[in-house]
N, C-alpha and C positions, 0 to 999 in steps of 0.2 A: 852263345850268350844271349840271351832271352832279353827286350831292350827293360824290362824291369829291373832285371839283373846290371845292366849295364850302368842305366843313371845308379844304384847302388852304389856301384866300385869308381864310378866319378864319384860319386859326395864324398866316399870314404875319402879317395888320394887328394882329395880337394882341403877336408879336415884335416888330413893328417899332413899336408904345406903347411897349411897356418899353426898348427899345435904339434910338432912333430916328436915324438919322444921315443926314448929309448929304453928298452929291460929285456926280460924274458918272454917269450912267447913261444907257444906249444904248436906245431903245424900238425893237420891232420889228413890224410890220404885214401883212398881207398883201392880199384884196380890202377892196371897201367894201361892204356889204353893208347898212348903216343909213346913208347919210350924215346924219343927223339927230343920231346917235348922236358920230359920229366929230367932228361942229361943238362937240357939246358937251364933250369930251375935250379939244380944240382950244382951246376956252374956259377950261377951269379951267389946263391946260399953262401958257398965254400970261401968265394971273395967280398961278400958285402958282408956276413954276420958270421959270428963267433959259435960255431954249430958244439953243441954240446951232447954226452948222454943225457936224459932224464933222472937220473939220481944227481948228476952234476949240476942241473939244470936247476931241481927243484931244493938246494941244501946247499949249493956254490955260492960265490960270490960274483955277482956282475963285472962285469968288465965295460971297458967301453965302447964298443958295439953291441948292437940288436944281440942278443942270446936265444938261439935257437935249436929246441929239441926236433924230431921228426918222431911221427909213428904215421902207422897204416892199420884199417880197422877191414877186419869182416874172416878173410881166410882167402886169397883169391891165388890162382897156380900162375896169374904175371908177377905176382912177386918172389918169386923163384926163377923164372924166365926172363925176369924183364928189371925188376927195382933190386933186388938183390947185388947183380954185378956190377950197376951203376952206382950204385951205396958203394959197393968194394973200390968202386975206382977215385973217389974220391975220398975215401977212407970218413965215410958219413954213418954214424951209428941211426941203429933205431931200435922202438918197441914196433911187435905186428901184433895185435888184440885181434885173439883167433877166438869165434864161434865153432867148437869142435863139431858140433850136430851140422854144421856146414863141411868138414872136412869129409874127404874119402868120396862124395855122394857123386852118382852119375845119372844120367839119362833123365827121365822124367822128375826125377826127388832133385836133382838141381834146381831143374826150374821153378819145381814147387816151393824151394827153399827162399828162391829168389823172389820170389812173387809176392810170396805169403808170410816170411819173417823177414826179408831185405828191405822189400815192398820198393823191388826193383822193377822197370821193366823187361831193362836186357837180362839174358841169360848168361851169366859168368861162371865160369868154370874154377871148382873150388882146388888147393891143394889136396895131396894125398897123405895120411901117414909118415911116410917116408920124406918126403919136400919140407915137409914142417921139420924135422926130426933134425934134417940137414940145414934149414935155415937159422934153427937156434942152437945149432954146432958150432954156428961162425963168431967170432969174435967181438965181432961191431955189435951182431943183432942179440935183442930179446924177446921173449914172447911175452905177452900178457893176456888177462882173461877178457872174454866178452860176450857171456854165457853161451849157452849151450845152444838155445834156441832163437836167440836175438830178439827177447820177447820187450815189453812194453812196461819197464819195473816200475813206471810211476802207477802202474794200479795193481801191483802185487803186493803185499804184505805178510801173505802167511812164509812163517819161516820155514816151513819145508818146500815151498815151492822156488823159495828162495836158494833154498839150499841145492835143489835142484837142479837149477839152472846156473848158478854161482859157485857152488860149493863142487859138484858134477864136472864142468867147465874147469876147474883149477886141475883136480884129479887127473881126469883125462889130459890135457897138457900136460904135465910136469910127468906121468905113466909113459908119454909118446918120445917128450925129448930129452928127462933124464933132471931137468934143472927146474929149482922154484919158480915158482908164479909170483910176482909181489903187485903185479900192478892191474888197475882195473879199467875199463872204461864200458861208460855209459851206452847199450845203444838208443840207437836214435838221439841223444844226448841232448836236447833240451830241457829247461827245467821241470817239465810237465812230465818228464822220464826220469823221475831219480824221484826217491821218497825218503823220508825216515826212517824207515825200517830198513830200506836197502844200507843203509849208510852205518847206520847200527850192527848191521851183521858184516860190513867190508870194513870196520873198527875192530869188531868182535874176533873177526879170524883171521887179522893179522896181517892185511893188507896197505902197503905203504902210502897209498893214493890212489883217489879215482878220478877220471877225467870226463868231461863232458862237452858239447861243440859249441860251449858258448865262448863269444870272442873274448877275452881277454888277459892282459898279461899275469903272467904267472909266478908264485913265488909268495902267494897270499896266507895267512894262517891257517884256512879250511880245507886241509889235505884231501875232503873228500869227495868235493866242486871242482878241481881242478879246468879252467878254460881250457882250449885248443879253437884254432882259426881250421875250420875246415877252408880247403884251397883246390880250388881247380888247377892240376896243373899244366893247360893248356890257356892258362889266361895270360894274358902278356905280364911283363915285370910290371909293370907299373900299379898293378894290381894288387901283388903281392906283398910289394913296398908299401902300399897304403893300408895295407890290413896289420900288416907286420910295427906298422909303426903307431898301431892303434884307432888308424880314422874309420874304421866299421865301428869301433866299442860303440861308442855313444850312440850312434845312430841305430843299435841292434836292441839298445835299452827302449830307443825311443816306440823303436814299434812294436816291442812286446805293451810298454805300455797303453796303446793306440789301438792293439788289440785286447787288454782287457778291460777297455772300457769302450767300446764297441759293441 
């Protein structure tokens, strides 16, 4: 944790002492990198908050604890290895928002993929065909889209390109595992990555919701904004509790605005 990062997640669990609140919140994932780490996240979820599907999540009625969806974004082969059996052991559903143009790739188009549309720097090894096929066999889990080439939608507009990469991305998923696609998420998922047009065509073709990684809770009119709390899951609880219970929102408002007017 990087110390900018650090005073961050104090101010949050600090706001979220004084103002503490409870609803829905979406968590967001990507590889698995500790699963040691991710079991124990797994553990305190199952007994501090009331873990939901995302159709339950976004169309249920709250309860009273924290309500909490999970998904995992990109395509990576530790969620088959690794998040998968940990989900099962705790009987923890999720969505995985796969980029198919990232499925199947080996050897040097991995890294290229990672580099160049993740704008990762490690090298992560994506699912295959068959992993995906198996992971949305199972009960708990779902897949959802997250185009094809994890491109930059706040500067796309034309709808073939859109289609392309969105419309391409459903196709192929639902071709590999057999089951609809209904859901959608942003990549990169800031507001400067979603547009108009994007949001028009994921209305147009029938798409339930879109999600994107800005914090906050969930269950709002605009099915096609949806927040999610990206989380590190190697940060300690207390972390987590402070994002989960909202003390990042405002302070995430505060520094987009501080960056556009800078």
């Amino acid at each position: 944790m990087s110390g900018r990062s650090e005073i961050r997640d104090i101010a949050a669990a600090a706001v979220a002492r004084v103002r503490p609140r409870r609803g829905k919140r979406i968590i967001v994932l990507h590889e698995v990198k500790q699963p040691g780490a991710l079991r124990e996240k797994l553990a305190w979820l199952a007994e501090s908050c009331d873990i939901a599907t995302l159709s339950t999540l976004l169309d249920g009625v709250r309860g009273d604890k924290t309500q909490v969806a999970l998904t995992f974004d990109d395509g990576y082969r530790s969620w088959i290895d690794d998040a998968a059996p940990l989900l099962e052991e705790f009987s923890i559903p999720a969505v995985f928002f796969v980029c198919s143009g990232f499925i199947g790739l080996s050897g040097p188009a991995t890294e290229a993929f990672c580099r160049q549309r993740l704008r990762r720097k490690a090298i992560l090894e994506p699912m295959d065909a068959g992993q995906l096929r198996e992971l949305a066999g199972h009960p708990l889990f779902e897949i959802g889209s997250h185009t094809v080439n994890h491109p930059d939608l706040g500067t796309i507009t034309d709808p073939a390109v859109l289609e392309a990469e969105i419309g391409a991305d459903r196709r192929r998923i639902e071709d590999w595992t057999g089951a609809p696609v209904r859901w959608f998420a942003f990549p990169f998922g800031q507001p400067e990555n979603t547009s108009p047009a994007t949001r028009t065509y994921l209305e147009a073709h029938g798409f339930g919701a879109a999600f994107t990684l800005v914090p906050s809770f969930a269950g709002g009119a605009d099915r096609y904004a949806v927040g999610r709390d990206s989380l590190d899951m190697t940060a300690p609880e207390w972390v987590w509790r402070g994002r989960l219970a909202g003390g990042y929102d405002g302070l995430y408002r505060l520094k987009r605005r501080l960056q556009r007017n800078s």
